[in-house]
C-alpha positions as CSV (number, residue, x, y, z in Angstrom):
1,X,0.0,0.0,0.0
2,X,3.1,2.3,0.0
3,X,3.3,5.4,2.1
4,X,-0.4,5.7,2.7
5,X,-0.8,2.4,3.2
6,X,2.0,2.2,5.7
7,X,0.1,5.4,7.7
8,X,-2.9,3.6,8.0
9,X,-1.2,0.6,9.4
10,X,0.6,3.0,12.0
11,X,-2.8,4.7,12.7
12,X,-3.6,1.4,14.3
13,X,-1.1,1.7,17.0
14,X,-2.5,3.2,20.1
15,X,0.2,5.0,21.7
16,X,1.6,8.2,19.3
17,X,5.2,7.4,20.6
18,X,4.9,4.3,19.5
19,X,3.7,5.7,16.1
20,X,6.7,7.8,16.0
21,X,9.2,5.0,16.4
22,X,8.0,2.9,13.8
23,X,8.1,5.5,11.2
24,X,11.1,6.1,12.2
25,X,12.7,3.4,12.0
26,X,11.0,2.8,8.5
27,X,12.9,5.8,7.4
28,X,16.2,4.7,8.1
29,X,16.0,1.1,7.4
30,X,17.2,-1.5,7.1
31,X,19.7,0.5,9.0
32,X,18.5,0.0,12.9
33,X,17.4,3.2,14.7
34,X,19.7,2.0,17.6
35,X,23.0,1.9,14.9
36,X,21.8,5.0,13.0
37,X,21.7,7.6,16.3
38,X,25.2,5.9,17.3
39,X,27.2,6.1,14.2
40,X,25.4,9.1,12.1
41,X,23.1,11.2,13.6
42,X,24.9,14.7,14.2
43,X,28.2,12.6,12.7
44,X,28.6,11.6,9.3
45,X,26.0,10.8,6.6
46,X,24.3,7.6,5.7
47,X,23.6,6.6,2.3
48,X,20.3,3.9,1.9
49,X,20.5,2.1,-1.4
50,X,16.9,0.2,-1.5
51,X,16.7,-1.3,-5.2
52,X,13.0,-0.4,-4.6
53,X,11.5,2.2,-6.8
54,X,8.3,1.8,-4.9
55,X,9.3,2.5,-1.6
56,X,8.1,5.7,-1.5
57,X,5.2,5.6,-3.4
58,X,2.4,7.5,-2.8
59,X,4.0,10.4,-0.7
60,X,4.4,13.4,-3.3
61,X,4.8,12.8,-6.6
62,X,5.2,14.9,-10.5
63,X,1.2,14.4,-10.2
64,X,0.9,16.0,-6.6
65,X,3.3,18.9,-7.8
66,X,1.2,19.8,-10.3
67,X,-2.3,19.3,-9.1
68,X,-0.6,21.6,-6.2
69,X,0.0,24.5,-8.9
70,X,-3.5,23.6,-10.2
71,X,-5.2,24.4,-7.0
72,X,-4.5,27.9,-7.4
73,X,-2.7,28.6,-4.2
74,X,0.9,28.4,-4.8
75,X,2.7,31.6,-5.1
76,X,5.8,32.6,-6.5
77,X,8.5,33.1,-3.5
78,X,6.2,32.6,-0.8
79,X,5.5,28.1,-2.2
80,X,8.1,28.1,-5.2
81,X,11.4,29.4,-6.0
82,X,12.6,29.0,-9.5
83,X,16.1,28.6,-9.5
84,X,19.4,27.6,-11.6
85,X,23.2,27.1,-11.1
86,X,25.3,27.2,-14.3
87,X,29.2,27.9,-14.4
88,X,29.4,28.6,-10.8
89,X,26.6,31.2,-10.7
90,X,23.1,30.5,-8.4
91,X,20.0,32.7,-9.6
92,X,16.2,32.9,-8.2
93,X,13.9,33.5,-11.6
94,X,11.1,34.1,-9.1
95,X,8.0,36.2,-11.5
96,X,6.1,38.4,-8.7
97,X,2.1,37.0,-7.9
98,X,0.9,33.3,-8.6
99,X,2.6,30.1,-10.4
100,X,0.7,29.4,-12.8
101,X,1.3,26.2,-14.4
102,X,2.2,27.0,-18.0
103,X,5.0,29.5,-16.4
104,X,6.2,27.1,-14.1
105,X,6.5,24.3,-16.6
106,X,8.2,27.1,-19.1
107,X,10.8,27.4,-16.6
108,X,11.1,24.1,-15.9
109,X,11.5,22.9,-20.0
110,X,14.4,26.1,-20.3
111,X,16.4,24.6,-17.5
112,X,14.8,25.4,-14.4
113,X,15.3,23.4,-10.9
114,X,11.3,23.8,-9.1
115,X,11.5,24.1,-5.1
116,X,8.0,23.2,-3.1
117,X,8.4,25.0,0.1
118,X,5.9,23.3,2.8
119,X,4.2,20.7,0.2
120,X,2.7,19.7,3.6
121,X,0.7,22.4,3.0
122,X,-0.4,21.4,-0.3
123,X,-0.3,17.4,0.4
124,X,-2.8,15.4,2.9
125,X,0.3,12.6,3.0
126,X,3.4,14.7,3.8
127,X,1.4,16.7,6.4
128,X,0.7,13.4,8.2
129,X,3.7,12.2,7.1
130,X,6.0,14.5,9.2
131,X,3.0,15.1,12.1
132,X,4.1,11.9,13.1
133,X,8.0,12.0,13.2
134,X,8.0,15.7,14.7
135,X,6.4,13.9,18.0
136,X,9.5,11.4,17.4
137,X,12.0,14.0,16.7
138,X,10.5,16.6,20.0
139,X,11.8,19.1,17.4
140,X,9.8,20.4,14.5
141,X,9.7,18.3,10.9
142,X,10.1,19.9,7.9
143,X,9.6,19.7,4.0
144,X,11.1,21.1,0.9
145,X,10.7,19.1,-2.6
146,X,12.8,19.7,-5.4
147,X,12.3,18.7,-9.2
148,X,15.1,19.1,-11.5
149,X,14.9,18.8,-15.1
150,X,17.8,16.5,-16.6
151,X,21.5,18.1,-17.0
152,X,21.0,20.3,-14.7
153,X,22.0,21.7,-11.2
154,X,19.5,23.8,-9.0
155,X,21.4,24.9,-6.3
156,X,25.4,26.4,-5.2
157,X,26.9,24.1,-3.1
158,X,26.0,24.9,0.6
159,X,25.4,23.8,4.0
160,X,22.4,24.0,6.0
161,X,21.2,24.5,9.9
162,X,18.8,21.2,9.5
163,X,19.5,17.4,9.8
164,X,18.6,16.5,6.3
165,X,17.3,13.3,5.6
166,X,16.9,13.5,1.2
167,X,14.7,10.9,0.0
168,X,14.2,10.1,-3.9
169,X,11.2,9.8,-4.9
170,X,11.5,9.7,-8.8
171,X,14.5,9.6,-11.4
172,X,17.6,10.2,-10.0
173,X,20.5,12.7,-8.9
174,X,24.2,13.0,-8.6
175,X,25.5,14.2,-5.1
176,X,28.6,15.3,-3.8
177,X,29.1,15.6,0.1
178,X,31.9,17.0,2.0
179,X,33.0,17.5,5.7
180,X,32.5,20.6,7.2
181,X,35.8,23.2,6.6
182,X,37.0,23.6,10.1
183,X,35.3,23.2,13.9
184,X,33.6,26.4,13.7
185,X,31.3,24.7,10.5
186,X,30.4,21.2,12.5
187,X,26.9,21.4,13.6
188,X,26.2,25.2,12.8
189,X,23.5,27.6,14.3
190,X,22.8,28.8,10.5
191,X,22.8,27.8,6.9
192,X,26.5,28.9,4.6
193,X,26.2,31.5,1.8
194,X,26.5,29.6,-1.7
195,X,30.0,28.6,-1.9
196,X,32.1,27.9,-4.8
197,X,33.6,24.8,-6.4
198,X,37.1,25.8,-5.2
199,X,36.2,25.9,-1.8
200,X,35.1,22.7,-1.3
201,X,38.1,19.9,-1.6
202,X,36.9,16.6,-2.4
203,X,33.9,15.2,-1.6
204,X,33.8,12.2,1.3
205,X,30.6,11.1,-0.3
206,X,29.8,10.6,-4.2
207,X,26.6,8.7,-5.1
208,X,23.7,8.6,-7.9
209,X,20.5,8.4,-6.0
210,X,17.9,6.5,-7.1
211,X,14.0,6.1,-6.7
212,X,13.5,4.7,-2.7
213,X,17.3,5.6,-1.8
214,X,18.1,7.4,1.2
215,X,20.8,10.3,1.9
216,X,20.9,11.1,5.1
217,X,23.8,13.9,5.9
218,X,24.2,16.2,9.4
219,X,23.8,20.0,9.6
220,X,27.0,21.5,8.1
221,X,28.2,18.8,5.2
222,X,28.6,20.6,3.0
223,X,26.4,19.4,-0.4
224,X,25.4,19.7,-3.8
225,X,23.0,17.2,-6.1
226,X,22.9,17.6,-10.1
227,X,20.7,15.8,-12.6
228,X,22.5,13.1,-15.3
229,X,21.6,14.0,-18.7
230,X,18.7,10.8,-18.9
231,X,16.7,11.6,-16.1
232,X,14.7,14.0,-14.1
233,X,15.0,14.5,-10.4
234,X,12.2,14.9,-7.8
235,X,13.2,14.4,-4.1
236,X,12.0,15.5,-1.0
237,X,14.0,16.9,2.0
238,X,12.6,16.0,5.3
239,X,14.3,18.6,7.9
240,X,14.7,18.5,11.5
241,X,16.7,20.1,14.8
242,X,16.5,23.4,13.8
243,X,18.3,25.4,16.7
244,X,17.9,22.4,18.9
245,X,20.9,22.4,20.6
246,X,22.1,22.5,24.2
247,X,23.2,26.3,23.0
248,X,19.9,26.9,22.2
249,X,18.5,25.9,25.7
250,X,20.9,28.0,27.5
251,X,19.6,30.8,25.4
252,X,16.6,30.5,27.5
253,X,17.9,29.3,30.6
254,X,21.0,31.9,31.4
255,X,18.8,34.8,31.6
256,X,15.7,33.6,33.6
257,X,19.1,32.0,36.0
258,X,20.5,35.2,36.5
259,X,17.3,36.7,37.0
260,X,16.2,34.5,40.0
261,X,19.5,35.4,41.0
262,X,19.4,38.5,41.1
263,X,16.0,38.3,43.1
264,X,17.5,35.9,45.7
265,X,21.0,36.6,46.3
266,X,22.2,39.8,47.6
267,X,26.0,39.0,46.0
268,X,24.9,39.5,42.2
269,X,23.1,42.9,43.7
270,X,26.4,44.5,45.2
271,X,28.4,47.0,43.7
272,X,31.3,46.5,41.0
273,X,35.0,47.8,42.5
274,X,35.0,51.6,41.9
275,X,38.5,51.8,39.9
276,X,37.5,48.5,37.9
277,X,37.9,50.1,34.9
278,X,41.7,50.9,35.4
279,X,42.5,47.5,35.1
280,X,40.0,45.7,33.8
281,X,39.1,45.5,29.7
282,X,40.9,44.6,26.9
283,X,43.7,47.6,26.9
284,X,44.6,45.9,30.2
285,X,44.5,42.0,29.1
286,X,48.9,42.0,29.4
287,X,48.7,43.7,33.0
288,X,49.9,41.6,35.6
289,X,48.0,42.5,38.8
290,X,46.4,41.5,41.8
291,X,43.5,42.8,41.4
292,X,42.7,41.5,37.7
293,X,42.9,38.3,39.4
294,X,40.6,39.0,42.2
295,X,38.0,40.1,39.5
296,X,38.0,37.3,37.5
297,X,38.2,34.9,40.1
298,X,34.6,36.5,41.7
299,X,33.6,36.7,38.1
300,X,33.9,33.0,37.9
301,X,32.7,32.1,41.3
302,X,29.4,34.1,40.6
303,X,28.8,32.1,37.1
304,X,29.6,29.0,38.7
305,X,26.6,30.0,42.0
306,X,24.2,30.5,38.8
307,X,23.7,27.4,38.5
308,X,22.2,27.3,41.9
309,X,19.3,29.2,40.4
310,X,19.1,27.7,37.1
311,X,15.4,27.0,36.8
312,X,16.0,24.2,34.0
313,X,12.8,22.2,34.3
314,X,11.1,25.9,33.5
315,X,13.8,26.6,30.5
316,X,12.6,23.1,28.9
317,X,9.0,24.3,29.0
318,X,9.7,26.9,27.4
319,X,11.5,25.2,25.1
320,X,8.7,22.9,24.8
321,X,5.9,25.3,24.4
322,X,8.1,27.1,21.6
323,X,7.9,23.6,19.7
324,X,4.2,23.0,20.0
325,X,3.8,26.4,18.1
326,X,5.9,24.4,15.5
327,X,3.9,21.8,15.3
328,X,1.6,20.5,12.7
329,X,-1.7,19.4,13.6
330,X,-2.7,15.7,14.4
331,X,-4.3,14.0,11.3
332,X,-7.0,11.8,12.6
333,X,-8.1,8.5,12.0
334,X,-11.5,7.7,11.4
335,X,-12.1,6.3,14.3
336,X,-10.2,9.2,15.8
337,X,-12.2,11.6,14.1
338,X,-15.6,9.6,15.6
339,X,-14.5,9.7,19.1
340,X,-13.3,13.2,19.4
341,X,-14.9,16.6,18.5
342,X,-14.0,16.8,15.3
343,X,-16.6,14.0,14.2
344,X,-19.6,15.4,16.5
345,X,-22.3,15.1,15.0
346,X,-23.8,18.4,15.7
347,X,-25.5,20.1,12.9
348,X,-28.7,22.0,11.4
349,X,-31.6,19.9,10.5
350,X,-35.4,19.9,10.3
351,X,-35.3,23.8,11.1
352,X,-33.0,23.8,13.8
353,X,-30.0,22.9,15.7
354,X,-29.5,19.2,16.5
355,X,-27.2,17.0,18.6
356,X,-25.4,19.9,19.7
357,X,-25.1,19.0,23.6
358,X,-21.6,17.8,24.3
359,X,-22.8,14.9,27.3
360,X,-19.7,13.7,29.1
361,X,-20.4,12.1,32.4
362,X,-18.9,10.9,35.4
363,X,-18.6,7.9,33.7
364,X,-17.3,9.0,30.3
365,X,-13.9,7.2,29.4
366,X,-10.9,9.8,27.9
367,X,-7.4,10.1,27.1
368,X,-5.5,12.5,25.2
369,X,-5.8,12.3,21.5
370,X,-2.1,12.1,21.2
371,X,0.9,12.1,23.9
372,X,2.6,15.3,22.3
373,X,0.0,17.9,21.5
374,X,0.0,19.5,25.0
375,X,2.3,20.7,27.5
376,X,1.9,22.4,30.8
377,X,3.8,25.6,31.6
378,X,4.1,27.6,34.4
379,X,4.1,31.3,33.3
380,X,3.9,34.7,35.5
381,X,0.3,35.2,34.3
382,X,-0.7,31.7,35.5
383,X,-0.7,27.8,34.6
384,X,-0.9,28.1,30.7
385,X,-1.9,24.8,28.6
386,X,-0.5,24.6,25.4
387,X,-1.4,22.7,22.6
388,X,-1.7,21.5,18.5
389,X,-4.5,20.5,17.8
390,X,-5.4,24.0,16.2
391,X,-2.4,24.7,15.0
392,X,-2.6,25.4,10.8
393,X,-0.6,23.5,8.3
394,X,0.4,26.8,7.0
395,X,4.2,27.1,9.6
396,X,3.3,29.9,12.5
397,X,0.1,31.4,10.3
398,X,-1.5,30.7,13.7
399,X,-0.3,32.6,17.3
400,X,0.6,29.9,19.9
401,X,-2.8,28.2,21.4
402,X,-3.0,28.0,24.5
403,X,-5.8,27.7,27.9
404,X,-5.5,29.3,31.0
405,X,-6.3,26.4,33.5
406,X,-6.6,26.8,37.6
407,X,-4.0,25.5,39.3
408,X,-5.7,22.7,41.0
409,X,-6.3,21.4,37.5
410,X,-2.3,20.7,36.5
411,X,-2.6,17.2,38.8
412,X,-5.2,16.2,36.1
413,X,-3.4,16.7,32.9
414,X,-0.3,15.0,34.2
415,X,-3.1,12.1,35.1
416,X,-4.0,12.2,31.7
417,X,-0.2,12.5,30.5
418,X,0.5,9.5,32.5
419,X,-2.2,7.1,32.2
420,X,-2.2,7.3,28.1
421,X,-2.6,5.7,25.9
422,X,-4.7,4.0,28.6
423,X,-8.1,5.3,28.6
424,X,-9.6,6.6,32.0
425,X,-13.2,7.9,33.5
426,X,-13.8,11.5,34.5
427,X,-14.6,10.6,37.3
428,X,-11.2,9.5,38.5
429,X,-9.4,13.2,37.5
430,X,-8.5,14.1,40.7
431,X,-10.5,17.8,40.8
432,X,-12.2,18.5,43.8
433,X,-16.1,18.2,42.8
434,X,-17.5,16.1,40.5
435,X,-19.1,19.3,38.2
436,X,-15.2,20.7,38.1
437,X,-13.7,17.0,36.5
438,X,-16.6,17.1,34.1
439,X,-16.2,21.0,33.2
440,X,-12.1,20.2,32.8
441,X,-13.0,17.3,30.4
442,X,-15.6,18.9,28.4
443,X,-13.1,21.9,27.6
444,X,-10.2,19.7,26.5
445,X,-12.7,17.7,24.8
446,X,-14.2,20.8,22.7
447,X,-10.2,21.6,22.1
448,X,-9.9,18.7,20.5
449,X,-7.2,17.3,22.6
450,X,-9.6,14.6,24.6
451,X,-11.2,11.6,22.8
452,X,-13.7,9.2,24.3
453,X,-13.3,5.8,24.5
454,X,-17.0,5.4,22.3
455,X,-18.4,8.6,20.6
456,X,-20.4,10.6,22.5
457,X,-23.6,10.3,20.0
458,X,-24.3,8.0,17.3
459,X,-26.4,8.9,14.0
């Protein structure tokens, strides 16, 4: 059943993790997951030769490209770039305003190298495709494809801030990958200019890909891919830790340290020397004194106290909480779909409203509709909720979404956290009354982030 068939067999698992995992490992194999964090990831690339065309099949095609530029909603710059690389020269033919298909395939016929940006957005399968392995990855999954007529090269060699994981998914492509240039290049915060051929060296990594082979390579190997003169090219990048580093969560967790500090601890409040300046700073870096050593010394004893007040569980929330506004929605199943809000049957009929009373009871079984839509954060305006499940498909079009929830609610949603996939009654959330467990259910479940264990109404 290729790709789709393979999502509807992991939509049959109960737990989301698990759901992860197995896609997961799909991607990679028949390299284990276990052997492919240990030697490659953030290392060295893998290359997956398959000898299966059809490995891929179903998950974006030549077909879904163009029905995409058919449905009227891709735009020049904002969905495609229109690009070419000839004699060491990289150029974006981007037209202003929509990409209408006899332009786009114009380019394409004189030359042209076509990149999607977000086909998720324009494809059912990718979007559920990478709203599974995001969970997986705890870091959000991304999507470029790229079609490339034959002899030709899209794109200046370059490096990228993303773990790249190229999969070809028709004809094939000639790629070149090199080590990064020095230590400052391993694992890089941000994506290198377009370089040039004589900057490069030679490459650790040549290879023809072909339909249902893998390329995996780590952020800063350096690349380049190029069509042979007999075949097109159409891949698709699946992208992930983007500024996911333990950098990254310092970012947040330094200044909100220093800041409790600073609140707690009267020795980050008291003065600096009065004649500092005479000897400290880079004029006096050669100075041999006393009191240069005295400063840095305290300087280095206050860093070290920080971490005293480093609130780190609070720093991965926020962490956390940035991701979910990442995140793709959940795609549901169908039975999904009939046990949750998104398949209740209310609606207008015989003059009226009709089944529009959500009736959960005491006795109503939930559980969350997925292990990583929601996580709880404790914020200066109060116990903030956040979640996915009304996030758009369309990357930050949405602000974060979020419910304010009383404190003596947080005991439940780490219940329901705990217990899932594991389905449980409302009446064992431990709120204090009976009419607050049944208010706390009904809102999650009218957010979409509770299903039942049966739907709540049949028609």
């Amino acid at each position: 059943g290729g790709v789709v068939g393979l999502l509807r067999r992991l939509g049959r698992l109960e737990d989301s993790r698990q759901r992860g995992a197995e896609l997961f490992r799909w991607l990679v194999s028949p390299v284990s997951p276990g052997e492919f964090l240990g030697r490659h990831w953030d290392r060295a690339p893998l290359l997956v030769r398959r000898g299966d065309p059809g490995y891929y099949a179903g998950l974006f095609s030549t077909a879904d490209f163009d029905a995409a530029l058919r449905g009227g909603q891709v735009d020049f710059g904002t969905h495609l770039d229109v690009t070419s690389y000839a004699e060491g020269v990289r150029e974006t033919h981007n037209p202003s305003g929509r990409a209408l298909p006899a332009v786009v395939w114009d380019f394409y016929q004189n030359g042209c190298s076509l990149r999607l940006l977000s086909p998720q957005t324009f494809s059912p399968t990718v979007w559920h495709f990478l709203s599974i392995l995001q969970e997986h990855f705890g870091s959000m999954a991304g999507a470029n494809t790229y079609l490339t007529p034959p002899g030709t090269q899209g794109f200046a060699p370059h490096y990228d801030d993303i773990e790249a994981f190229v999969l070809q998914l028709e004809g094939k492509k000639h790629w070149r990958v090199y080590s990064p240039r020095m230590d400052a290049e391993v694992l890089p915060q941000f994506s290198s200019a377009n370089l040039t051929q004589a900057e490069l060296g030679e490459p650790i990594l040549e290879t023809v890909l072909e339909a249902g082979d893998l390329l995996y390579f780590p952020r800063g190997f350096i690349h380049q891919g190029d069509c042979l003169p007999d075949a097109h090219s159409l891949h698709i990048t699946v992208s992930s830790y983007q500024r996911n580093s333990w950098g990254d969560l310092l970012e947040k967790l330094l200044p909100a340290a220093l800041q409790m500090a600073l609140e707690e601890d009267v020795e980050y409040r008291q003065g600096l020397p009065m004649d500092y300046l005479g000897y400290m700073g880079v004029a006096n870096s050669d100075t041999a004194d006393a009191r240069r050593t005295a400063f840095m010394e305290k300087v280095q004893s206050l860093i070290k106290k920080l971490v005293r007040y480093a609130p780190i569980d609070a720093a991965v929330d926020q962490r956390a909480k940035s991701f979910l506004h990442d995140c793709l929605p959940p795609v549901l199943t169908q039975s999904e779909k009939a046990q949750s809000v998104y398949g209740f049957p209310a609606r207008w009929q015989d003059g009226g409203p009709c089944d529009v009373d959500i009736l959960i009871t005491k006795d109503t079984e939930v559980r969350l509709l997925r292990h990583g839509i929601i996580r709880l954060c404790n914020e200066e305006a109060g116990v903030m909720l956040y979640y996915t499940t009304e996030n758009s498909r369309v990357y930050h079009k949405e602000e974060p979404k979020f419910l304010e929830i009383d404190p003596e609610y947080t005991d439940s949603i780490e219940l329901l956290l705990s217990s899932y996939p594991n389905h449980i009654s409302v009446n064992s959330l431990p709120c204090e009354t009976l009419e607050d467990k049944i208010s706390l259910a009904t809102l999650l479940f009218e957010k979409g982030i509770l299903t039942t264990k049966k739907p709540l109404l049949q028609v």
